[in-house]
C-alpha positions in Angstrom: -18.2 36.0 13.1 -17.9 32.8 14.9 -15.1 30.0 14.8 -16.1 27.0 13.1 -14.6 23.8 11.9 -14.7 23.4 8.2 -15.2 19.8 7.1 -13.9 19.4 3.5 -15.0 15.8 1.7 -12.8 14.9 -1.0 -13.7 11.7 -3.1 -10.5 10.5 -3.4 -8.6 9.6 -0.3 -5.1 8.6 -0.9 -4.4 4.9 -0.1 -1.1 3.0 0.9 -0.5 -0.3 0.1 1.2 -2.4 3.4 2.6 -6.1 3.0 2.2 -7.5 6.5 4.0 -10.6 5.7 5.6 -12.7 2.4 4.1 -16.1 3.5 5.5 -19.1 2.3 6.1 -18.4 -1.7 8.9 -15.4 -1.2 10.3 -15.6 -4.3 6.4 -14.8 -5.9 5.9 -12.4 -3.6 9.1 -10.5 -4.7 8.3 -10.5 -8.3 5.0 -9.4 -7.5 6.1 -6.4 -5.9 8.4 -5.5 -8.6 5.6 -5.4 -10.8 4.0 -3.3 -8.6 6.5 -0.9 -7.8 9.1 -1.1 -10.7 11.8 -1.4 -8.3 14.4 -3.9 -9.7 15.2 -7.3 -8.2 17.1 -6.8 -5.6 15.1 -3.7 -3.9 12.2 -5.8 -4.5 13.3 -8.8 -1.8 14.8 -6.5 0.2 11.4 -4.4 0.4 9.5 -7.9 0.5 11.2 -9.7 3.7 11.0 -6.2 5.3 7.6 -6.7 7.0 5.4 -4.6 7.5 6.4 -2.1 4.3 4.6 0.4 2.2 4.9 -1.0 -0.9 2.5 1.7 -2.6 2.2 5.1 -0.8 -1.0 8.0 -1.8 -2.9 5.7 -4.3 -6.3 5.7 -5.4 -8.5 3.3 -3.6 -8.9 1.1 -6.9 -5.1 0.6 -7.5 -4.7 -0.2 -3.9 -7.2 -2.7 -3.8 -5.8 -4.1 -7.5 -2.2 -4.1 -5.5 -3.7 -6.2 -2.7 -5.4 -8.8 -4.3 -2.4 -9.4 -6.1 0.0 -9.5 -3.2 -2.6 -11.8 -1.7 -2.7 -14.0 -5.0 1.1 -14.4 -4.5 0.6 -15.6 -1.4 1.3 -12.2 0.9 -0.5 -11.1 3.6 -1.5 -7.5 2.4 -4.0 -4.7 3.2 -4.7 -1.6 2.1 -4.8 1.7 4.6 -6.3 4.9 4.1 -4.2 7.7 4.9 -4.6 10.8 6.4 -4.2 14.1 5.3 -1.7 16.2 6.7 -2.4 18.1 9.6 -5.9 16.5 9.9 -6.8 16.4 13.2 
């Protein structure tokens, strides 16, 4: 028997969502990621002008995408990362 590596593909790698920056329209930006996130007011600016934050953590790849086109929309810089599995080497 030999020692191999097993390479396992999965269709659905989990995504997080990262705001970069607010940009100039905070306040949109804000209510966009309480619509998002379902946070209330308050956590919502305080995630916000926190930059970089995860806004979304382990989505699908479409929600992500959804989530960044709407940060961007509100004026955000926004991108969407894949992330790793745990202990993936």
């Amino acid at each position: 028997m030999t020692d191999g590596y097993v390479w396992l593909v999965c269709d659905e790698v989990p995504h997080d969502v990262v705001l970069l920056a607010p940009g100039p329209r905070t306040l949109d930006v804000v209510r966009t990621v309480r619509r998002l996130t379902g946070l209330s007011l308050w956590h919502s600016k305080a995630l916000a002008v926190r930059s970089p934050a995860v806004i979304l953590d382990g989505v699908p790849q479409e929600d992500a995408e959804a989530a960044v086109v709407a940060l961007r929309e509100a004026g955000a810089r926004a991108e969407a990362r894949e992330r790793p599995e745990r202990g993936f080497r």
